[in-house]
N, C-alpha and C positions, 0 to 999 in steps of 0.2 A: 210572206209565208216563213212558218219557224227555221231553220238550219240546226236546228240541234238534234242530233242524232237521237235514234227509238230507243229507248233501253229496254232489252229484252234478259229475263231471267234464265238462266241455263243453267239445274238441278241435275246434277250426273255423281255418282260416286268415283272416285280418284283414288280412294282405300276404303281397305276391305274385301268381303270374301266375292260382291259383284263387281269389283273395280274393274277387272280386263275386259271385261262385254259394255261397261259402260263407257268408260274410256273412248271406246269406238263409236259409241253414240254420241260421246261427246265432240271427239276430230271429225265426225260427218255432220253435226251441227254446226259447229263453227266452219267447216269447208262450205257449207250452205252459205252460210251467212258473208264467207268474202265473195264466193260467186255473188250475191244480189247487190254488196255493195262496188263489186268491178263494173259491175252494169248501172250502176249510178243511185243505187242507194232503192229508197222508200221513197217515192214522191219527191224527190231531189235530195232525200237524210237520210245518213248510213241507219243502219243496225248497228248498235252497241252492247254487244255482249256483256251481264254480269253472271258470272261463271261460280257457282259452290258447288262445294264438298257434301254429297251427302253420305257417305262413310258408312254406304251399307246398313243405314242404320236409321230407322224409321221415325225415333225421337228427333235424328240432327238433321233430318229430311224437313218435319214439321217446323225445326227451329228454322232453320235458313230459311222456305218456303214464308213464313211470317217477319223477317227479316229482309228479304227480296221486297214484299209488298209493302209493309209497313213502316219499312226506314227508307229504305230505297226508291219508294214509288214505284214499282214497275208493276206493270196490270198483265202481261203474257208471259207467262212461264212454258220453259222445253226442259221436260226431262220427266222423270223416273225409271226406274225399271224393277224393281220386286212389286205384288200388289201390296203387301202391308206397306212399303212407302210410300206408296200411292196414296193410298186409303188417309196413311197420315197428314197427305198435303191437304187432300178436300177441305175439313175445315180451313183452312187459311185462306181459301179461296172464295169461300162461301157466300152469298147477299152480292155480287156480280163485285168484287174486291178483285177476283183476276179471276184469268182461264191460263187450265193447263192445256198442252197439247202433250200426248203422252204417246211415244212410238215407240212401244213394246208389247208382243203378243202377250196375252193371258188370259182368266178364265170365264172375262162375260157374268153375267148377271148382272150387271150394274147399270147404270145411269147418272152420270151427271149431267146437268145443265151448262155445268161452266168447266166439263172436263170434251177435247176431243180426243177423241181414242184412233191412231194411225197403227196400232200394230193388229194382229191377227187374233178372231177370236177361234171357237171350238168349232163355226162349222166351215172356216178358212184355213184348217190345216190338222185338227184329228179328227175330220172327216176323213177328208183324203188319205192322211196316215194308216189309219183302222181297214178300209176299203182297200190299199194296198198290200199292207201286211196278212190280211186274215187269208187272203185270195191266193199269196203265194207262199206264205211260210207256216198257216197253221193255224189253228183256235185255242189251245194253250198257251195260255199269258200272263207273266210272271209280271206284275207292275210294281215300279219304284219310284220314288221322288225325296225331296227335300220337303223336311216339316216346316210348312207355310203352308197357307192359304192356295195358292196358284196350285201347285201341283194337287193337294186333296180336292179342288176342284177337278179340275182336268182329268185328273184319276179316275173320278166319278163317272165322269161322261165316257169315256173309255172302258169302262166296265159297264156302261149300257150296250155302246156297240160290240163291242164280245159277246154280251148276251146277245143281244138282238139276233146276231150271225149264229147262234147255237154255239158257241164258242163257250171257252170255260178261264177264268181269272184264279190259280192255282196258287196265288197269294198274295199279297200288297203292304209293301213293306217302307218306312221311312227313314229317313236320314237325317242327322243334324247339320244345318247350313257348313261347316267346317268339318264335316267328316272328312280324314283324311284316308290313303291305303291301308295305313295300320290299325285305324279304330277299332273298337270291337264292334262297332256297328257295321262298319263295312266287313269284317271279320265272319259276321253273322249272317250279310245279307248274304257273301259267297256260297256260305253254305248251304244256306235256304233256296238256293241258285241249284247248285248242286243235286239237293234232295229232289225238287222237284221235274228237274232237263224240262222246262217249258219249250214249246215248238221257237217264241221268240220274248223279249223285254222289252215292256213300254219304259222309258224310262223322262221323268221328270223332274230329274236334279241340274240345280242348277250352281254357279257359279263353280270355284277353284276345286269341290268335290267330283263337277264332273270329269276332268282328268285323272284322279284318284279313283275313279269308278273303272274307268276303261282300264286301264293300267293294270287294277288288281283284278278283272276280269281276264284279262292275258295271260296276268301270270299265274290266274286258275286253272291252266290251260283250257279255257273255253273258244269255241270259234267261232267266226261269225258267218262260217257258210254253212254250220251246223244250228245255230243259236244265234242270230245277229239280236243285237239291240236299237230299238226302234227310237228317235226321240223325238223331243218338239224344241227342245232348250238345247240340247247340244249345237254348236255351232263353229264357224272357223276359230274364232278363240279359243275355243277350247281343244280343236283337234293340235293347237300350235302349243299348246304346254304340252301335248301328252307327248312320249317316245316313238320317233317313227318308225311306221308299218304299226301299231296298237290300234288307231281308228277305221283300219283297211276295214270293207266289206259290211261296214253299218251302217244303219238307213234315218235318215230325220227327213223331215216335214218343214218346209218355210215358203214364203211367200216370195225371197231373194233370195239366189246363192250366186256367189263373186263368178263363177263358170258362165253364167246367163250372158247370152252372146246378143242380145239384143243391143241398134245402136245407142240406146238410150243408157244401157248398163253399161258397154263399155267405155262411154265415154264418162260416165260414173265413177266405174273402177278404177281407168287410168288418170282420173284427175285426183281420187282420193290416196293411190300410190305415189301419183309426183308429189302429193303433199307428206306422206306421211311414211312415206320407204315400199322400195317393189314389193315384199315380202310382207305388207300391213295385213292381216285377218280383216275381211268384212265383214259380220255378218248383217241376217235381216233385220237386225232389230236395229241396225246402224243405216242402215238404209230407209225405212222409215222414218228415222230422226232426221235425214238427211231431205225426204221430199215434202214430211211437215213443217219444215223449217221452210220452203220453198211456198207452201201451202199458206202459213203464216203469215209471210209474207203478202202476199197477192193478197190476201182480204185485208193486210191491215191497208194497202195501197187504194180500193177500192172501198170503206169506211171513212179514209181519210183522219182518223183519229184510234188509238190505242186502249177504246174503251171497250168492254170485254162486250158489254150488248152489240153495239155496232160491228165488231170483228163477228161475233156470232152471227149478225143476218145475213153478211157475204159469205159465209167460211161455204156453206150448201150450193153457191152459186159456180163454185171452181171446180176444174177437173185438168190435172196434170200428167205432164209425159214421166212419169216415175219410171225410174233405172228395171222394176218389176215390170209395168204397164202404167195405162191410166187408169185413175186410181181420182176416187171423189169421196163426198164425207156425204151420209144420209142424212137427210134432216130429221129424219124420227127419233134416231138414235144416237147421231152422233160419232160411230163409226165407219171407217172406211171401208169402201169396194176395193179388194184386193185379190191376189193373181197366185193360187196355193198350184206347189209343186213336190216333188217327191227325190230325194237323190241318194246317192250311195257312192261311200269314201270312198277314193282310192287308192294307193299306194302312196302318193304323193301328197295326201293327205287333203287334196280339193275333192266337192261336193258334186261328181256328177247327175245330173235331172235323168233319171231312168221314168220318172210319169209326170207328164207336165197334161192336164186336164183340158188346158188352153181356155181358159175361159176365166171371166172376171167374176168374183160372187161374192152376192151383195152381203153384209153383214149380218148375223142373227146372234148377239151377244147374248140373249135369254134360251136360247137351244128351242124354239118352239118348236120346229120339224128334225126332229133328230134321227131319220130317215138315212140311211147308207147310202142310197140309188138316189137322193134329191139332196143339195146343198145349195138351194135358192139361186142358179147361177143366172148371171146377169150377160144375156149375151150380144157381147160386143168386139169387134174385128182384136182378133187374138194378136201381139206384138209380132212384130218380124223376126226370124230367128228365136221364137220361143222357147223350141224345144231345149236349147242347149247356150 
């Protein structure tokens, strides 16, 4: 039997305007990856990380991505996180040359064959969001995001369920990935903020804008127990750039928040603290990278080889103790059963769960039932200590 180590590709951005959120997918990757080789590896052979830069940036996404496979040899790739980088790697991956595993929520509609999706889609987390929100703060909704793909999806379906609720979408406005507090775009959104006092803000901006959001939303003097802002993307990353007491009293939607007292998370948490400082930001989308990497794992053990078909016929047979819950991959689709919860800042700048649903549910990346009171749950004994 071989002793050469797997080499596995690890796609994350290190610069740029997603580097902080990915960063963290990338130390819960690689923290993956030394736990399975403390425990003796793959079949008796470490995991060998080959780790690039994709620089926020969708051309040097595709280039690595063809670069990993086609110089390199490696057939399983971990990483992405915007959908147009995504979207970029497909081709490289294409005629079964590799499989991504990809552990970042986003907005569904798709299908690859040789892509597995570990992060959350529309009815794993702005379900739940929407059904929150609308019930205690209001049917006026002011939505924003970052100009990409992700968020004008997302957007979309968000302004179904407003409608659906009788609710009303009183404007929908974008952002440039690098909007900073001073842009005129942020400039503009304040004010369109202003003009309208929606009851609350969906908001779908992502990376180093989101801090810049919050921040000039503060010093608009807006507040969040008058006006909170709702998100799907905001996450501990980002409440650690902003100034504290800014993120107090607003509400996001995830599948994992570092607060989840389950033994599974803490023992999560505090391994990826003693690796990476008490005070390290988890978020979900780090957490995902972290039990698909685990995931990964396990099927290539049970294939016996690093070929993307044979990794695909075991990947549907596994089901793991994830820091969220157990958590398994569908064979229709290809996306994960995962465990959507609801939280709100608090002074100290952690995510407390004010609605945890308790219940694992199954994936629906095309929105077929896009139903408020149904998000296809899948029910199975909820984690110990879920709520918190």
């Amino acid at each position: 039997m071989s002793e050469e180590p797997w080499r596995i590709g690890v796609l994350f951005s290190t610069t740029g305007v997603t580097a902080d959120i990915e960063t963290a997918q990338l130390k819960a990757t690689l923290l993956a990856i030394e736990e399975i080789n403390a425990a003796g590896g793959v079949l008796g052979r470490p995991i060998a990380p080959l780790a690039r830069d994709g620089a926020s940036d969708p051309k040097r996404f595709r280039q690595e991505a063809e670069r990993l496979i086609g110089q390199d040899g490696v057939k399983l790739l971990l990483g992405c996180y915007m959908s147009n980088c995504r979207k970029a790697v497909l081709p490289a991956i294409d005629d079964h040359r590799g499989l991504l595993f990809y552990p970042t929520f986003y907005e569904g509609f798709e299908f690859s064959p040789q892509v597995i999706y570990t992060g959350a889609v529309v009815n794993q987390n702005a379900f739940q969001l929407a059904k929150y929100m609308l019930a205690r703060h209001g049917q006026r909704v002011l939505i924003v995001g970052s100009n990409y793909i992700y968020p004008y999806e997302t957007n979309r379906v968000m302004s179904d369920f407003v409608v659906q609720s009788r609710g009303k979408v009183v404007d929908e406005i974008y952002l440039p990935l690098e909007a900073d507090a001073e842009s005129p775009e942020m400039v503009r959104l304040i004010k369109r903020i202003r003009k309208h006092e929606p009851d609350f803000i969906f908001s779908t901006i992502v990376g180093r804008s989101t801090a810049s959001f919050y921040e000039a939303y503060a010093d608009a003097g807006f507040s969040a127990a008058a006006m909170p802002i709702a998100s799907l993307t905001t996450s501990e990353v980002d409440v650690a750039r902003m100034r504290p007491g800014v993120a107090e009293g607003h509400i996001a939607a995830a599948t994992f928040f570092s607060t989840l007292g389950t033994p599974a998370a803490r023992r999560f948490t505090a391994a990826y603290r003693a690796r990476y400082g008490q005070h390290a930001p988890i978020p979900s989308a780090a957490e995902a990278a972290y039990f698909q990497t685990h995931i990964a794992a396990a099927a290539l053990a049970r294939a016996g080889t690093d070929d993307p078909r044979r990794v695909l016929d075991e990947i549907t047979e596994i089901e793991f103790d994830a820091p969220q819950g157990r958590v398994r991959i569908d064979a229709e689709n290809h996306h994960a059963y995962l465990w959507p919860r609801v939280a709100r800042i608090d002074a100290d700048g952690a995510f407390q769960i004010v609605w945890n649903p308790g219940m694992r549910v199954k994936p629906d990346p095309y929105g077929v039932d896009q139903r408020l009171d149904d998000w296809s749950a899948d029910f199975v004994e909820a984690p110990a200590s879920g709520g918190r």
